[in-house]
C-alpha positions in Angstrom: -41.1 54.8 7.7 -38.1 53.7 9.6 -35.0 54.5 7.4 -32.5 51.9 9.8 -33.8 48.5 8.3 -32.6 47.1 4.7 -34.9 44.0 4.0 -34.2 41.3 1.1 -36.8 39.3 -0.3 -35.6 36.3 -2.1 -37.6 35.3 -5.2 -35.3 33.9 -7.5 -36.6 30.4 -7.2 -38.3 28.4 -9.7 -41.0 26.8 -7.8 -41.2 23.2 -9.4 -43.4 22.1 -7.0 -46.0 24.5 -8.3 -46.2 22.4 -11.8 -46.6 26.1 -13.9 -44.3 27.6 -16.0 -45.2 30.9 -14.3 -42.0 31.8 -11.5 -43.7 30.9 -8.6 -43.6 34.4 -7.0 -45.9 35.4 -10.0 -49.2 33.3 -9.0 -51.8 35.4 -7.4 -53.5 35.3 -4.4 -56.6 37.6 -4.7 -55.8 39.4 -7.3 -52.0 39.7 -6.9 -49.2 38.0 -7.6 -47.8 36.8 -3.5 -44.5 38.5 -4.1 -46.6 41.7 -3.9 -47.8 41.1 -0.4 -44.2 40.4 0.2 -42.8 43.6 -1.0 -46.2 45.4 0.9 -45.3 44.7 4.4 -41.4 45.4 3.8 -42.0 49.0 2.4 -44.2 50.2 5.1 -40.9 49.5 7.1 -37.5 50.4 5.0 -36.8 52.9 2.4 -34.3 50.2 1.5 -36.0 47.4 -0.4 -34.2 44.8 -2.6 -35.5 41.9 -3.8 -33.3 39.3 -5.7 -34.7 37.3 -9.0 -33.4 35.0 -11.1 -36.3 32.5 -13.0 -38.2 34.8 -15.5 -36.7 37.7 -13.9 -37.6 39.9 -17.1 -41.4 39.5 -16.2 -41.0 39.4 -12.0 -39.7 42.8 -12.8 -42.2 44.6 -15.0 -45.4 42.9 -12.5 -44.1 44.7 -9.8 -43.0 48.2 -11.1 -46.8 48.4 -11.7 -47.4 48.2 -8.1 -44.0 50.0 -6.8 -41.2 52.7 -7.0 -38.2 53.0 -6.0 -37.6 48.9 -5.7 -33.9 47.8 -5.6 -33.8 44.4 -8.1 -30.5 42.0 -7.6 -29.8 39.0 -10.5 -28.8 36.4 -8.9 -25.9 34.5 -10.7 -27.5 31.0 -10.2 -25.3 29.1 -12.7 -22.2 29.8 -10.5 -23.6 30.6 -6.9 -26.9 28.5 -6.4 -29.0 28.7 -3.6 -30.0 30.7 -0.4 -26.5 32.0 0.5 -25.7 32.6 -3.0 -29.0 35.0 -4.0 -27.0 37.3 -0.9 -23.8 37.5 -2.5 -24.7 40.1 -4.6 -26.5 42.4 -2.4 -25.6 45.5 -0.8 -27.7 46.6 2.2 -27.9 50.5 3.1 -27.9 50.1 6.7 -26.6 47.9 9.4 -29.6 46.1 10.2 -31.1 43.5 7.3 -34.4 41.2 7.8 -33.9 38.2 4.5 -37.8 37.3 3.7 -38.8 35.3 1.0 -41.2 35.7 -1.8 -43.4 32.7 -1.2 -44.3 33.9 2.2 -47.3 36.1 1.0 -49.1 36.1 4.5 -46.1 37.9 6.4 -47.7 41.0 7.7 -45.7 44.6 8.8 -46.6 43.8 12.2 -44.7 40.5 12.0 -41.7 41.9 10.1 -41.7 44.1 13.1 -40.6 42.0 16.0 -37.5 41.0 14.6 -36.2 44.6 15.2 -37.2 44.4 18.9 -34.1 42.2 19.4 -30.6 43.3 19.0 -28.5 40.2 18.6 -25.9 39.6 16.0 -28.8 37.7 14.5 -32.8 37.0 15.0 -33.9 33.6 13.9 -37.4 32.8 13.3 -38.8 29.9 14.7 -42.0 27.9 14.9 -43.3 25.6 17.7 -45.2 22.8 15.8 -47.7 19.8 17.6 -45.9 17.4 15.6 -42.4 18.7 13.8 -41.6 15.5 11.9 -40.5 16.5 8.7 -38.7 19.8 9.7 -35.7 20.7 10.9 -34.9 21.1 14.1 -33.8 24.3 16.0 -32.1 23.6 19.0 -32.3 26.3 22.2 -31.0 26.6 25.0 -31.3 29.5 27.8 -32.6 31.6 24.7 -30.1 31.3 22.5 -30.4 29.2 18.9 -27.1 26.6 19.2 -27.7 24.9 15.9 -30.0 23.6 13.6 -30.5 19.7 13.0 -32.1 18.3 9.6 -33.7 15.3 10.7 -31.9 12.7 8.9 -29.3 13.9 11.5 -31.0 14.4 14.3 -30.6 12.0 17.6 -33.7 10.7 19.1 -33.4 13.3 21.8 -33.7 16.2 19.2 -36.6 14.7 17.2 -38.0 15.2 20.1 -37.5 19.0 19.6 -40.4 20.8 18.3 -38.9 24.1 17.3 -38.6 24.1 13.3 -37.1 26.6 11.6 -39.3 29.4 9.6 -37.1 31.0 7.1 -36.7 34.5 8.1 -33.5 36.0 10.0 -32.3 39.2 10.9 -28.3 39.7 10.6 -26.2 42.9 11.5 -24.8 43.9 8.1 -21.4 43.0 9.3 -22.3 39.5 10.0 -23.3 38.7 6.3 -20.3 41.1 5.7 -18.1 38.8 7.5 -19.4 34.8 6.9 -21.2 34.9 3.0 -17.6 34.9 1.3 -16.8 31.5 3.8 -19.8 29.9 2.5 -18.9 26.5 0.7 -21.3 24.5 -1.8 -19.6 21.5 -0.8 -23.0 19.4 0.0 -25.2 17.2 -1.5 -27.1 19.5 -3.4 -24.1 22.1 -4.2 -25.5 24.6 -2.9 -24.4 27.9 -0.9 -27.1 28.0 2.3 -27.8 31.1 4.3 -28.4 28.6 7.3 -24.6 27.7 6.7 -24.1 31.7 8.1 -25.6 30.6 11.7 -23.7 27.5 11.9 -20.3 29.5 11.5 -21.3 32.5 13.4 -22.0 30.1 16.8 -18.8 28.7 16.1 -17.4 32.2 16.9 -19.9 32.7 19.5 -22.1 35.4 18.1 -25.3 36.3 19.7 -28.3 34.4 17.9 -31.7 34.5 19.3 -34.8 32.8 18.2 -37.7 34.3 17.5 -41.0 32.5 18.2 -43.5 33.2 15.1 -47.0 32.2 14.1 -47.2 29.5 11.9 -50.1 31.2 9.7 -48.1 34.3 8.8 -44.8 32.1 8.1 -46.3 29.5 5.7 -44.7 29.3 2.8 -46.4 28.5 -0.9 -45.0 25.6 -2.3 -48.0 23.9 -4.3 -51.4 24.7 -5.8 -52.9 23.4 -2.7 -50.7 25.7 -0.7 -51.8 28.9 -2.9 -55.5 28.0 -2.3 -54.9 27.6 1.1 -53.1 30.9 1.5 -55.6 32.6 -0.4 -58.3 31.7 1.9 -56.6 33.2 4.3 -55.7 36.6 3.0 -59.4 36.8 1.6 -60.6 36.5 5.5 -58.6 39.2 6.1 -59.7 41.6 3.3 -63.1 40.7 3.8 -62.3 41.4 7.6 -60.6 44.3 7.2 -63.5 46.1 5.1 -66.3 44.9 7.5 -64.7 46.7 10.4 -64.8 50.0 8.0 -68.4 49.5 8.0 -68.8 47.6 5.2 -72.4 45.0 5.4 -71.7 41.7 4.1 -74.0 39.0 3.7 -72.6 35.5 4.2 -68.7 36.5 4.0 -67.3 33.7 3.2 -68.9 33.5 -0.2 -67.8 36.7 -1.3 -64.8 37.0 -3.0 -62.9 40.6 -2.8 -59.3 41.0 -4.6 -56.5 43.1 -3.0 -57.6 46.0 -5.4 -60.9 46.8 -4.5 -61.7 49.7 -2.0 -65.0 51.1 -0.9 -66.6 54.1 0.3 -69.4 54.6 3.0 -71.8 52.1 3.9 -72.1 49.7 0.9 -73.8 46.5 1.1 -72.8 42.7 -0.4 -74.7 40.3 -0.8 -73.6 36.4 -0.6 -71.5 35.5 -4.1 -70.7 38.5 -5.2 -67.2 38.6 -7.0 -65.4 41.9 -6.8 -62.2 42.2 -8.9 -59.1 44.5 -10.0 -58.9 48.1 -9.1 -63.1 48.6 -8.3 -63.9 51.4 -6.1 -67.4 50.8 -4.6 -69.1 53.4 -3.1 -72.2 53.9 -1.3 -73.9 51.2 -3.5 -75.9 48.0 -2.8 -74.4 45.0 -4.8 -76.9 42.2 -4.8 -76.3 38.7 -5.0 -73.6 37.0 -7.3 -72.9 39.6 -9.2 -69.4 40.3 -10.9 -67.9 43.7 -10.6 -64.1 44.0 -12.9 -61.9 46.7 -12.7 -64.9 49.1 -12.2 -66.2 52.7 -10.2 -69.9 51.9 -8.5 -71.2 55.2 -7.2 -74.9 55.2 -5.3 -76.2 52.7 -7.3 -77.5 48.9 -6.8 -76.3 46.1 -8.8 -77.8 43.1 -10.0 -78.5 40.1 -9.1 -76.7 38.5 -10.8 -75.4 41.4 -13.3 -72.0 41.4 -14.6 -69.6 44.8 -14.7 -66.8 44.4 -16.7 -63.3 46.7 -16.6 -63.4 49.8 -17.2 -67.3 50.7 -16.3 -68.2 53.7 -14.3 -71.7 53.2 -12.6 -72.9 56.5 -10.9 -76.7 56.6 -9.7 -77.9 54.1 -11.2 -79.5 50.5 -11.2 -78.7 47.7 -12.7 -80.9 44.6 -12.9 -80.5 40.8 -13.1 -78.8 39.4 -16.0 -77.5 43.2 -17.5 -74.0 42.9 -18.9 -72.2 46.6 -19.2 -68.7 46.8 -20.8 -66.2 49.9 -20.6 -69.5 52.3 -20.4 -70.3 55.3 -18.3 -74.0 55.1 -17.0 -75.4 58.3 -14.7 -78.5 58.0 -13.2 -79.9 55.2 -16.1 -81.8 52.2 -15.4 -81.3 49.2 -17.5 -83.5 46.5 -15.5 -82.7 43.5 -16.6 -81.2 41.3 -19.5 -79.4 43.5 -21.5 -75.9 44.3 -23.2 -74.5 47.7 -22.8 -71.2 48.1 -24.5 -68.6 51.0 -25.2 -71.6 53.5 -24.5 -71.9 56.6 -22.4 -75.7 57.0 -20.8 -76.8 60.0 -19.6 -79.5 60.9 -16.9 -83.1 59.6 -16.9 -82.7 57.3 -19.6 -84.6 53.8 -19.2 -83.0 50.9 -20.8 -85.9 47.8 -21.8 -85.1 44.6 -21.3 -83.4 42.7 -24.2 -82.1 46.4 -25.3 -77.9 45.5 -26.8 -75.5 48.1 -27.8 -74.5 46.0 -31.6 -70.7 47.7 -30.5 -68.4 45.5 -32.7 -68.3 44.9 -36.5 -65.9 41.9 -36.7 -62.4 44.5 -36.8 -63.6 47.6 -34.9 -65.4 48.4 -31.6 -67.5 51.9 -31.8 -69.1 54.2 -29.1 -72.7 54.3 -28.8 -73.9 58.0 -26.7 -77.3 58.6 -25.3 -78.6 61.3 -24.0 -80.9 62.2 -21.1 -84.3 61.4 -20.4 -84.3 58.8 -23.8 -87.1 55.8 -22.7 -85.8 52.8 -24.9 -88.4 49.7 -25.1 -87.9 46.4 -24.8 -85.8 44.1 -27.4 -83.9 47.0 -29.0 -80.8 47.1 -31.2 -78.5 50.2 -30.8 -75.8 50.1 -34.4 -73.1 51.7 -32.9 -71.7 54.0 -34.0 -75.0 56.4 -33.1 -75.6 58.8 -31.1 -79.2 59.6 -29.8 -80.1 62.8 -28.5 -82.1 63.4 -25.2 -85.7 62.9 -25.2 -86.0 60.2 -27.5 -88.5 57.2 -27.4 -87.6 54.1 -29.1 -90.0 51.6 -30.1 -90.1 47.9 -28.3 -88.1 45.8 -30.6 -86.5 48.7 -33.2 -83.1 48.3 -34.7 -81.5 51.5 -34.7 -78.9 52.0 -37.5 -78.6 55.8 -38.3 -75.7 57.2 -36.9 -77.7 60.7 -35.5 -81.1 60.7 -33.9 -82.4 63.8 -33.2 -84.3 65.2 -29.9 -88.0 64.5 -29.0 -88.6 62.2 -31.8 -90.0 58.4 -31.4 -88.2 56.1 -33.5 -89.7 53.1 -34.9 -89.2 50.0 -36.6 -90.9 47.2 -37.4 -92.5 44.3 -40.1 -96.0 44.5 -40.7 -97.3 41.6 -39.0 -99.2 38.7 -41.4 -101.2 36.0 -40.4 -101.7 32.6 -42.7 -104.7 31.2 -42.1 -104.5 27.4 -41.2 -100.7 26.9 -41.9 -100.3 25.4 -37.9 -102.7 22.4 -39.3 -100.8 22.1 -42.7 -97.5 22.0 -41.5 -98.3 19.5 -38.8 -100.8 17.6 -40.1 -104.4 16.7 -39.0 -104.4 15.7 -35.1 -101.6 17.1 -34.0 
């Protein structure tokens, strides 16, 4: 990591444009909230990360101190210094170089961050060459140098024309933000201090600014819901990319949806709709088609289709059928085939799970732990009273309700109403004819 770049990330805005009353920074983008992807490619490049808040500060903070140490976090004073020049005020860079990025730019990648240290002018400015830059404004050049930048309300006709916008990202010596934040004025329309206001009075004392030519894809910034889902598309290509050139088989990509979180091991196979979520390691394992892994550990095992993991499940050796639900259980070398419910329960070796077989885990107040042991066959349409524990080599009857809290080894348990038959009761209750 190099230890000569400082790099701010603004994210003090409040994003009214998303319609939420979540800080904008906070919405995810598979799995995590953008400011994470933000503070991802910065740290793989400075020890010296600072990132300024302001809206909901309190809970931009604690989501991400999950994901990173060592963060520097600035308050900007928004009442009394508003806006893009004022979120700099307070900061204090470590070294002499420092890259501003913003929080809603999610899609900025390390390599990206990079270029702007390839140029050593008094200060890098990021551009982007649009087809049609109506809207935007202009960034006017001239023998590779940025002269000034043009909103288009004030533009001539001969700089509409222009169709360099600007992208929102700069690079400054520490001594030109040193030098030109403390001239900023909020005299404008919107009262406002604007780090773009920084430029305009450095040309005027002829510093060095050069432009820097960026992808529009990597610069986009998130201003919407629309925006989000577009930006998540994105960043989902790339995971999913990412993990196929590690090997991983995927069966019609773009169905499958794979969060930031999840990592996998060996050759594992997905099939088309699967959903894979949180912090899930999948390894070695076959997971058929659209099933739903949360916040889960699939070891040498297949899954589904159409079965649902939930957090906190650790699958090793094992398969798991259509329509089989398992909750925060461990499950070693089972099979549970199909439609069943397999709560807060830890499943030893050998053990066969019928269909319609439900861990009864939760008495209205409290959840309770049901453990089985190895080798126990468990027949179709049984109910497991948690809390029990059943010992290996155990056979439970098709359709049994198991309530006592200790079964013993190499019994069969059973349970079950005599069956009675009532002779013509189909043609009394329906009548004659029917």
């Amino acid at each position: 990591m190099p230890h000569s770049l400082s790099i701010v990330i603004l994210a003090a805005g409040k994003g009214s444009r998303m319609k939420s009353p979540k800080a904008k920074v906070l919405h995810e983008i598979c799995g995590r909230e953008m400011l994470y992807y933000s503070i991802k490619a910065a740290r793989a490049l400075s020890d010296d990360v600072i990132v300024v808040v302001a809206h909901q500060k309190e809970a931009v903070l604690t989501a991400m101190e999950r994901y990173f140490e060592g963060l520097t976090f600035v308050i900007q004073d928004t009442e009394n210094f508003p806006g893009t020049g004022g979120a700099m005020m307070g900061v204090k860079p470590k070294h002499d170089n420092v890259l501003v990025l913003n929080g809603d730019m999610p899609l900025i990648t390390e390599h990206s961050v990079s270029e702007f240290m390839k140029c050593d002018s008094d200060i890098v400015m990021s551009v982007i060459e649009l087809l049609d830059s109506s809207g935007y404004g202009r960034v006017v050049i001239e023998e590779g140098h940025v002269l000034r930048i043009v909103e288009e309300k004030d533009a001539s006709d001969a700089e509409k024309a222009i169709l360099t916008v600007n992208a929102g990202v700069y690079a400054f010596k520490k001594h030109v933000l040193e030098t030109y934040l403390p001239k900023l004025s909020n005299a404008n329309a919107q009262s406002e201090y604007y780090l773009t206001d920084v430029i305009a009075l450095a040309r005027n004392d002829r510093l060095e600014i050069s432009p820097l030519i960026v992808e529009e894809i990597e610069f986009k910034g998130v201003n919407s819901k629309f925006d989000l889902s577009n930006a998540e598309m994105i960043m989902m290509d790339r995971i999913r990319r990412e993990w196929m050139e590690c090997g991983v088989i995927m069966q019609l990509p773009q169905t499958i949806y794979i969060e930031e979180g999840v990592r996998f091991e060996g050759e594992c196979f997905i099939e088309n709709g699967a959903r894979l979520c949180g912090d899930t390691l999948i390894s070695h394992s076959h997971i058929k088609a659209h099933s739903v892994i949360e916040q889960s550990i699939i070891r040498n095992s297949d899954i589904g289709p159409m079965a649902h993991i939930r957090p906190l499940s650790v699958i090793d050796g094992t398969h798991i059928g259509n329509f089989v639900e398992v909750k925060k259980s461990t499950l070693t070398k089972v099979k549970a085939g199909h439609l069943s419910y397999l709560g807060d329960a830890t499943i030893d070796e050998g053990t066969n799970i019928g269909a319609g077989t439900i861990t009864c885990n939760y008495d209205g107040r409290y959840k309770y732990q049901t453990i089985i042991g190895k080798n126990v066959f468990i027949g179709s349409d049984s109910q497991l009273v948690a809390p029990l524990t059943i010992s290996d080599n155990v056979m439970i009857a098709a359709g049994t309700t198991v309530t006592s809290g200790n079964i013993e080894s190499d019994v069969l348990v059973l349970s079950r109403t005599p069956l009675k038959k009532i002779p013509g009761f189909f043609t009394k209750f329906f009548g004659k004819g029917a």
